[in-house]
MARNU-594116 format. One line per 10 residues: number of its first residue (from 1); for each residue y, x, z of N, C-alpha, C. Coordinates in steps of 0.05 Angstrom, whole numbers. Example, Ala and Ser with C-alpha at 12.3 -4.5 7.8 and 13.67 -1.06 7.14 Angstrom:
<sites>
1> -114,264,156,-90,246,156,-66,264,156; -45,257,142,-21,273,143,1,258,157
</sites>
This chain:
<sites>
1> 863,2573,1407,858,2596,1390,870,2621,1402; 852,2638,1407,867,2659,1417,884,2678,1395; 909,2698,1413,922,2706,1392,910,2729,1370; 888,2739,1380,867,2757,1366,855,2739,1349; 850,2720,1336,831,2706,1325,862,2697,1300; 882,2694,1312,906,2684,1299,914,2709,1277; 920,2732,1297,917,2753,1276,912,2767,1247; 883,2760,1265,856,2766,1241,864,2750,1216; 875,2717,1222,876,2707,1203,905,2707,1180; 918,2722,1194,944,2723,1170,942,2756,1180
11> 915,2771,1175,922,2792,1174,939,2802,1140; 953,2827,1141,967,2832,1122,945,2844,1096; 946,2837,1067,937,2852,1045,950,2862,1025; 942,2892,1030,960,2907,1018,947,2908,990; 964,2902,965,958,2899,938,966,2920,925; 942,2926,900,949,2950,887,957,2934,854; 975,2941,845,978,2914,820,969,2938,803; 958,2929,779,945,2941,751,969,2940,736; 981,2956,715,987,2961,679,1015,2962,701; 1025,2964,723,1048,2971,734,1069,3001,726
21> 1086,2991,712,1104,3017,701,1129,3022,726; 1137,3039,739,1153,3034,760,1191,3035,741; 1205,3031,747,1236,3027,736,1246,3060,726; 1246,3063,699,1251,3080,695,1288,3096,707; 1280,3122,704,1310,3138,718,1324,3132,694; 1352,3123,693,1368,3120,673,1397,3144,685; 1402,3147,706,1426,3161,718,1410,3179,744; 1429,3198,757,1424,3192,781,1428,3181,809; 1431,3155,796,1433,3131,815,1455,3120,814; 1446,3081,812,1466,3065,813,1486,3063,839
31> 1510,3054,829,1530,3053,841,1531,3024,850; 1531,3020,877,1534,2994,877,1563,2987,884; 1574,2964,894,1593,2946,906,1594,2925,917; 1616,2913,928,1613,2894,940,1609,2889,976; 1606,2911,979,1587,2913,1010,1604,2908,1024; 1637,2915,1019,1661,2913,1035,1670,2885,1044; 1650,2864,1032,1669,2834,1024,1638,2819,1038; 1651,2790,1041,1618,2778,1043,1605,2775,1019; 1581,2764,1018,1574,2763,996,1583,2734,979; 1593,2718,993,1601,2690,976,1632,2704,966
41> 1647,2723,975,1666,2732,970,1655,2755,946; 1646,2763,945,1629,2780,924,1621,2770,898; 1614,2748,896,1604,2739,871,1630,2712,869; 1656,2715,875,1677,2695,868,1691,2716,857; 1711,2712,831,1728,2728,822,1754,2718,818; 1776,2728,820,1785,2711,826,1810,2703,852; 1826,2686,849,1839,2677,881,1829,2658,896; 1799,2643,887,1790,2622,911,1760,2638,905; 1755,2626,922,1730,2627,932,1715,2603,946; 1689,2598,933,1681,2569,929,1672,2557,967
51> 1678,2534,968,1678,2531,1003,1650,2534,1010; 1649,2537,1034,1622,2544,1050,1612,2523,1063; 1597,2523,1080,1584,2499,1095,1594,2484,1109; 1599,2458,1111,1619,2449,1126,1614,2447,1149; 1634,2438,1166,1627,2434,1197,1640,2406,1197; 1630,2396,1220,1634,2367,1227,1649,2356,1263; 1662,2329,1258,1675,2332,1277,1664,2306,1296; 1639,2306,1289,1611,2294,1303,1588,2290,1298; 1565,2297,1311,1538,2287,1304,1518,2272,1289; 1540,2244,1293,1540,2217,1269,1541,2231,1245
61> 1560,2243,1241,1574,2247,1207,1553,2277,1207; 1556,2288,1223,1532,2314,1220,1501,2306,1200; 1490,2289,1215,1474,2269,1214,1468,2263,1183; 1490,2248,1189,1491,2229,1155,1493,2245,1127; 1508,2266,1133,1510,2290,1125,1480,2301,1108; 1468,2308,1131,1444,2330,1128,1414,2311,1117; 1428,2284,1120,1404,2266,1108,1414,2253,1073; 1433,2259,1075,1444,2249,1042,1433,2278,1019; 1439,2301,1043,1430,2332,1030,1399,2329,1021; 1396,2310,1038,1360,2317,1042,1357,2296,1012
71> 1362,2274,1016,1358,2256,1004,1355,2264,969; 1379,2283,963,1392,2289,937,1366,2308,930; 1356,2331,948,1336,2338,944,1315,2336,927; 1300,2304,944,1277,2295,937,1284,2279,905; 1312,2277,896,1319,2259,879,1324,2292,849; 1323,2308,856,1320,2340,838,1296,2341,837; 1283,2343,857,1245,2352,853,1243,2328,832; 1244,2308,839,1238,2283,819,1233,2295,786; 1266,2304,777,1274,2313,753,1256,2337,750; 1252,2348,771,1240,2378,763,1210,2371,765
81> 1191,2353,767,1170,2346,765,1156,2360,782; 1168,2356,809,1144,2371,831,1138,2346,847; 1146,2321,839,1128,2299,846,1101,2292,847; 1085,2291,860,1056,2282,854,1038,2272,870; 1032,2239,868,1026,2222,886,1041,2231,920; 1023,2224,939,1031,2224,960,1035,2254,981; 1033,2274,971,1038,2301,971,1064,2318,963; 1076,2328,978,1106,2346,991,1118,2323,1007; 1133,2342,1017,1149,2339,1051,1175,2352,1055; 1192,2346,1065,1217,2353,1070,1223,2354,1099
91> 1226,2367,1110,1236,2365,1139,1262,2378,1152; 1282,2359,1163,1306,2368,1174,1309,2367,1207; 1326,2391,1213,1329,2389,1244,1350,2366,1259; 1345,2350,1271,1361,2337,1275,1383,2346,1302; 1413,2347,1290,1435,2371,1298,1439,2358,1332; 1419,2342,1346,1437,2332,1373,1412,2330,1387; 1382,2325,1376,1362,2319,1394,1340,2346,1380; 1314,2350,1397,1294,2369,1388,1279,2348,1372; 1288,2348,1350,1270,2329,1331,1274,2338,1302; 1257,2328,1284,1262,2332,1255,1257,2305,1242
101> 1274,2300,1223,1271,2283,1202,1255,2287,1177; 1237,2271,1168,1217,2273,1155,1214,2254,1139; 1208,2255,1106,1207,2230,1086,1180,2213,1094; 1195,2185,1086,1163,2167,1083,1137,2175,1064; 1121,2166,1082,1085,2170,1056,1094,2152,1037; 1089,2161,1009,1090,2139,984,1112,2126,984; 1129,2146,978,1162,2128,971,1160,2163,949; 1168,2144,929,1169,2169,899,1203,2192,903; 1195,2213,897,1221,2226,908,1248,2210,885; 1240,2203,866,1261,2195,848,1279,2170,859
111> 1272,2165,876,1276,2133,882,1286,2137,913; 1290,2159,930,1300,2167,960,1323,2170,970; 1327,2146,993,1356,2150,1003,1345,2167,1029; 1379,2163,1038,1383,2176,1062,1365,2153,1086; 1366,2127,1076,1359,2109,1094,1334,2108,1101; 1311,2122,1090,1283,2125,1077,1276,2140,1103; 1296,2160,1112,1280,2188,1133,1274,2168,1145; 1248,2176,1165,1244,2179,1197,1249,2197,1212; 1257,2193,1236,1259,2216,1267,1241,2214,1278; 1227,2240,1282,1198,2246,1299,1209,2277,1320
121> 1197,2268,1345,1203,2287,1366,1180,2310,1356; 1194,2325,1373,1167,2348,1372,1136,2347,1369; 1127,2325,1384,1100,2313,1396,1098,2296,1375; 1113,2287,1360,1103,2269,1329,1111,2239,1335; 1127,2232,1358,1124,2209,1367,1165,2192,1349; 1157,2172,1329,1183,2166,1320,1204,2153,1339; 1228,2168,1340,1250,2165,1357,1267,2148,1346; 1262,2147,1316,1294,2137,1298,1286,2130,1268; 1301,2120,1259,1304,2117,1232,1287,2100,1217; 1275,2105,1198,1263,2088,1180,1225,2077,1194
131> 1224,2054,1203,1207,2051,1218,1187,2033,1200; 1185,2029,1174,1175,2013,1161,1157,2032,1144; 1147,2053,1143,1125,2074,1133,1126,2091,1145; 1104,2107,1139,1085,2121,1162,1099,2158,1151; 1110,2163,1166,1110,2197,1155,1071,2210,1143; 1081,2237,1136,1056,2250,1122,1041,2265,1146; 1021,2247,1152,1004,2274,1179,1007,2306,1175; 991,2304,1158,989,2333,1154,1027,2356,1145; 1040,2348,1145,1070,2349,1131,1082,2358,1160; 1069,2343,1181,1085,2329,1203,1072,2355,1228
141> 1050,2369,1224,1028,2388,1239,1042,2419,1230; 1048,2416,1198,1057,2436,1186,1080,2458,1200; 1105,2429,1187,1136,2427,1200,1136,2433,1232; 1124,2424,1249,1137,2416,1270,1128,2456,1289; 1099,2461,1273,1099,2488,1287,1113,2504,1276; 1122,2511,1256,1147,2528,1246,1173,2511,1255; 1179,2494,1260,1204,2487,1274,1203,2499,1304; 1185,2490,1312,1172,2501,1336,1188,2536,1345; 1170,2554,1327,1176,2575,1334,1199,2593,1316; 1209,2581,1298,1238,2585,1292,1252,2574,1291
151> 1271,2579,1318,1293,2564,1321,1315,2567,1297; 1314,2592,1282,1332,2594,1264,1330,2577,1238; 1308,2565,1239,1300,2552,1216,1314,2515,1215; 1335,2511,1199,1337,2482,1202,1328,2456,1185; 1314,2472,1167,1302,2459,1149,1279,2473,1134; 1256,2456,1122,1233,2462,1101,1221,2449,1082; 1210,2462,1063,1210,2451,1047,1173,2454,1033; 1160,2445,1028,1131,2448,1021,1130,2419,991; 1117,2424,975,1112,2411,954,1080,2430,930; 1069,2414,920,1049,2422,911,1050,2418,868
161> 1066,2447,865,1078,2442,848,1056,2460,823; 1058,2458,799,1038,2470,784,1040,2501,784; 1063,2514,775,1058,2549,778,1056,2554,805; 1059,2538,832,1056,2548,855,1029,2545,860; 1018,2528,859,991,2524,861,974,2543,844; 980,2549,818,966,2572,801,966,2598,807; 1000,2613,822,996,2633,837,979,2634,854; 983,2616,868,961,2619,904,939,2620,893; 928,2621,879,900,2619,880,896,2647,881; 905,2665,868,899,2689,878,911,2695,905
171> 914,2689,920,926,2697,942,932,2724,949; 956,2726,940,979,2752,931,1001,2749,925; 1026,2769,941,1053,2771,938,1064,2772,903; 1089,2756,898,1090,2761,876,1112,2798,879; 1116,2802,853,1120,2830,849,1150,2822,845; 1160,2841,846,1202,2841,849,1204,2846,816; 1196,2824,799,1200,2830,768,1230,2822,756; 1245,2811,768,1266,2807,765,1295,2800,779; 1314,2807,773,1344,2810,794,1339,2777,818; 1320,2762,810,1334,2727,820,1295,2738,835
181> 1278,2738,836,1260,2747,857,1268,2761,882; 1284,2779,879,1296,2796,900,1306,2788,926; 1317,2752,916,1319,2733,940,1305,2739,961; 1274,2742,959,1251,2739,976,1243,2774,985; 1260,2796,976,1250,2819,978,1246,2814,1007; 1218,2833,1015,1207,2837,1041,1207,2817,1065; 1212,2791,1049,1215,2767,1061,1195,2733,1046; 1177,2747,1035,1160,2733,1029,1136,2736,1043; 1123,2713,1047,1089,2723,1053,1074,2714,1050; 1046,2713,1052,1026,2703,1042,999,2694,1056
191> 1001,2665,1062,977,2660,1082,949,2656,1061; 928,2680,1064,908,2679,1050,885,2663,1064; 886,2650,1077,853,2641,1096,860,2609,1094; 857,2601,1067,860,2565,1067,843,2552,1085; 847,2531,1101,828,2519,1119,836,2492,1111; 835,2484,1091,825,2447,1077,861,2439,1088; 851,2407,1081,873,2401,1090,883,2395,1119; 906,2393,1118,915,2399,1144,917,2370,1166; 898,2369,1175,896,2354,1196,898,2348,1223; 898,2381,1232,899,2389,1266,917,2405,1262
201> 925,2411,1290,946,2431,1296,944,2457,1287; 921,2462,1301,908,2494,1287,920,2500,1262; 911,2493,1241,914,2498,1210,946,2503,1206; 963,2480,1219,1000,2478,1224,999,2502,1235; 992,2516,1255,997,2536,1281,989,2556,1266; 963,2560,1249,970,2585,1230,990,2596,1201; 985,2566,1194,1008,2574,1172,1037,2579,1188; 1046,2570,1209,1075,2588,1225,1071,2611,1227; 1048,2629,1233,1028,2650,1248,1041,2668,1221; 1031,2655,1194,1032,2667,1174,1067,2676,1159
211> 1078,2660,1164,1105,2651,1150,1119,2678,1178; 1121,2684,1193,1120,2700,1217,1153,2699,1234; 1167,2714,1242,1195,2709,1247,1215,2713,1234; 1220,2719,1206,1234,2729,1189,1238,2713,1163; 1214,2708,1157,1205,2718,1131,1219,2683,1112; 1225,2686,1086,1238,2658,1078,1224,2634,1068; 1196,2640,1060,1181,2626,1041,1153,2643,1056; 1122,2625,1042,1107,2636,1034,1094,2627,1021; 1070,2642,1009,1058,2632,987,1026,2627,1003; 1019,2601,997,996,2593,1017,977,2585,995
221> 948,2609,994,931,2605,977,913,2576,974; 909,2575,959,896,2550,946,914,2522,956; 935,2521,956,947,2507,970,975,2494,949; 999,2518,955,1020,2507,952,1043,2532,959; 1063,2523,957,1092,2545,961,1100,2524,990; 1118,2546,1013,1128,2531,1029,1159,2553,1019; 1182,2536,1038,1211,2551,1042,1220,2540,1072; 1247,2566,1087,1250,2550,1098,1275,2560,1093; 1297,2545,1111,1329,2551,1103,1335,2546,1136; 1367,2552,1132,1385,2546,1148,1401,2514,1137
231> 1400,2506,1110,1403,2489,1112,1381,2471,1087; 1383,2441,1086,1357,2438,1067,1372,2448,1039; 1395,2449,1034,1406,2461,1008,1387,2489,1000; 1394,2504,1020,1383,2540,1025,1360,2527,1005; 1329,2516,1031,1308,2513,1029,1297,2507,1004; 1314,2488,990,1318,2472,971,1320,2491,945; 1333,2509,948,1329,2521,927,1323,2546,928; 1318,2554,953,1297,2583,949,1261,2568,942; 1257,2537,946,1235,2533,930,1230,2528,903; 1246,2516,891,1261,2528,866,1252,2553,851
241> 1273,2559,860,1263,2595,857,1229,2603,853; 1225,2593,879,1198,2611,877,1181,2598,863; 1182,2572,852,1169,2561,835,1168,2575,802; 1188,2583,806,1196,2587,774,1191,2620,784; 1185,2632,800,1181,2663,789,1149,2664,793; 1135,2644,812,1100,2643,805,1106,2631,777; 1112,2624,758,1112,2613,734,1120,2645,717; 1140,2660,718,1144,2673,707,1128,2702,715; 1115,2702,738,1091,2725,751,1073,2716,729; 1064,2694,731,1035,2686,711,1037,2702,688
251> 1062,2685,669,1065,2698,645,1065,2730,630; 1079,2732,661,1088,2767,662,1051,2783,656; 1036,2758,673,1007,2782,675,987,2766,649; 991,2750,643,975,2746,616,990,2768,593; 1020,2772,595,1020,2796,568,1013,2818,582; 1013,2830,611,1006,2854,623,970,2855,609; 951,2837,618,930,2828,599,923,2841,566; 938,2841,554,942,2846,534,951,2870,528; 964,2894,548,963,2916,540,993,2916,540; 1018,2905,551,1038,2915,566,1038,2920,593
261> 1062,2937,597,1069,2948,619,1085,2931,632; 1080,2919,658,1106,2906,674,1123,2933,683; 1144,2921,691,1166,2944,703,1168,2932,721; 1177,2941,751,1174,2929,781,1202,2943,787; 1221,2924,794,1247,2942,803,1243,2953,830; 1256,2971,826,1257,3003,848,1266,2985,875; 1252,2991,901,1261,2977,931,1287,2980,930; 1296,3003,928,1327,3007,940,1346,2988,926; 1335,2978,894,1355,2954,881,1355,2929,892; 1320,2927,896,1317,2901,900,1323,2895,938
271> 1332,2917,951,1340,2912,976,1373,2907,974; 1380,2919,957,1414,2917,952,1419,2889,933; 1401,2879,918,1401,2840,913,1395,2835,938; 1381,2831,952,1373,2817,980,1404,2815,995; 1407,2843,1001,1440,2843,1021,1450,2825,1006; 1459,2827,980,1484,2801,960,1479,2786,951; 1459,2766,954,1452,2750,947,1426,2726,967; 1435,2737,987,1406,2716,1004,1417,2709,1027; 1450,2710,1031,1447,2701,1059,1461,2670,1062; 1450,2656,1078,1456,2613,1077,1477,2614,1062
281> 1500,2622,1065,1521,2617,1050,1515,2604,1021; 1508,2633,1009,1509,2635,976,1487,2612,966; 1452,2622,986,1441,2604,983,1443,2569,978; 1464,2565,999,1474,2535,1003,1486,2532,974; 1499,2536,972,1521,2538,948,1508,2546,923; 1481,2560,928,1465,2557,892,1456,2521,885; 1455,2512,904,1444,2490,905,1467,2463,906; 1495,2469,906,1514,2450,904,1517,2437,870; 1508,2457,853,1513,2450,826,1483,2432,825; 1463,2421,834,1436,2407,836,1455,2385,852
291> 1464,2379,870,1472,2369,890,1499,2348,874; 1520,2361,866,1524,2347,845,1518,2334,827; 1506,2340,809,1491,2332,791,1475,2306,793; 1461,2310,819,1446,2283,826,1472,2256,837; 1492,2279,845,1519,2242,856,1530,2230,832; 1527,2247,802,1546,2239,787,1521,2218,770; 1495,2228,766,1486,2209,745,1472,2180,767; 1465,2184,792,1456,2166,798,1484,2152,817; 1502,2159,815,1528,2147,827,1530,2152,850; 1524,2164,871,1515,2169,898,1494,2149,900
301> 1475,2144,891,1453,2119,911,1432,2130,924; 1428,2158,927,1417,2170,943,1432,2169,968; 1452,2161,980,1466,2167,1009,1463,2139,1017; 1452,2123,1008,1444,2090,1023,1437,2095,1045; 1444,2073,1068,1432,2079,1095,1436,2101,1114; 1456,2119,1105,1463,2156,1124,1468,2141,1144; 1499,2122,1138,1510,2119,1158,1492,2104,1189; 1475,2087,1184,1458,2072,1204,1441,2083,1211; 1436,2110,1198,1421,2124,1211,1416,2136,1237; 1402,2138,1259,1408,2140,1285,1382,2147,1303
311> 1381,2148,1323,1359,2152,1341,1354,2129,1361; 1341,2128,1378,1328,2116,1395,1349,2120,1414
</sites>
């Protein structure tokens, strides 16, 4: 595919939104803070400040680590009902080889250990891990060209959840309607040219095309929500997120419908949430209170099998 033909296809659309009220002047102009500190230091009050990502004092435990994360994951989507038959995917970078770890076809997210992943090289070929089901083709075409061309990316996240799927259909950015959207300011995007399901490379190679070098998520028409993170925690719950603000976009435009006004916060706020609130850190750490939650009611039995986990 040439890169002219790639273009064309995640060319950009610029949207004009209807019954749009812009943020009314209340002063002249907020005062912000915080800018002096990081931002996980910013939103702690206080003499501690909640710990950050850990580091490890080997690959093994790295490893075991980032697949128990993954695991806890698919065991939240469960609760949060973005389960549905043999459709969403999780994919982690694996911290020692160019590979990603990827859940089995038809293993229910409610029911997922760590022992469950497979290791697939770049080329799709399994190196490691769970050798008794087949990863998701199409999951596997997706992942591997956005791993591909962002290296910064160590994890993703794709699932075919109900307000994500109802946004995309119009294929359009959601609007900055509230302080917890702002996550995604100027970092969202939107691949409008659905091409079925994903079977070839091509279709994988545009949706990366589309998602572009930056950007955190996108919203993929007639399709689905993707994320990606620095870690699957990040990913994990900036899809989250975006699930629940196409849920709250919808709503927002059935009463716009009706003869209200949305209010769209002003760039300069919603660029000043972005600085304090979106970088791996905090992200990681929105997602430790989910992460918990899943060790205390199912006892840890999502971390079965980390440890034997391994490669070829």
């Amino acid at each position: 595919m040439s890169p002219a033909a790639t273009e064309t296809a995640v060319e950009k659309v610029v949207w004009s939104a209807k019954q749009v009220k812009p943020a009314p002047v209340v002063s002249e102009g907020h005062k912000h803070g915080g800018e002096d500190l990081t931002p996980l230091q910013a939103v702690c009050h206080g003499d501690q400040v909640l710990p950050a990502i850990p580091s490890f004092t080997s690959k093994a435990k790295e490893r075991a680590w980032l697949l128990e994360h993954m695991a806890a994951v698919f065991r939240a989507w469960s609760r949060m009902g973005f389960c549905e038959g043999l459709s969403g995917h999780i994919s982690v970078r694996d911290p020692e080889k160019d590979a990603i770890w990827m859940n089995p076809l038809g293993k229910h997210f409610g029911l997922m250990t760590a022992g469950d992943m497979i290791c697939l090289d770049m080329e799709g070929r399994v190196i490691g891990g769970n050798r008794e089901r087949p990863a998701n083709a199409a999951g596997f075409l997706i992942h591997s060209a956005i791993h591909k061309r962002r290296p910064d990316v160590r994890a993703i996240c794709h699932a075919h959840t109900q307000a994500g799927r109802a946004w995309a259909a119009f294929g359009r950015p959601l609007d900055m309607l509230s302080q917890d959207i702002c996550t995604f300011h100027d970092h969202l995007a939107v691949y409008n040219d659905y091409g079925g399901i994903v079977f070839i490379s091509d279709e994988g190679e545009r949706i990366a095309s589309a998602l572009g070098p930056k950007n955190k998520a996108a919203i993929l028409m007639n399709h689905g929500l993707i994320t990606v993170g620095g870690t699957v925690d990040e990913a994990a719950f900036l899809f989250a997120l975006l699930e629940h603000s196409c849920d709250i976009q919808l709503k927002v435009e059935a009463a716009a419908a009706n003869g209200l006004e949305k209010v769209i916060i002003a760039p300069e706020e919603a660029a000043y949430n972005f600085k304090m609130a979106s970088d791996p850190e905090t992200l990681y750490l929105e997602w430790q209170t989910e992460y918990d939650y899943e060790e205390e009611i199912s006892n840890g039995a999502f971390k079965k099998g980390s440890e034997k986990q391994c490669l070829d």
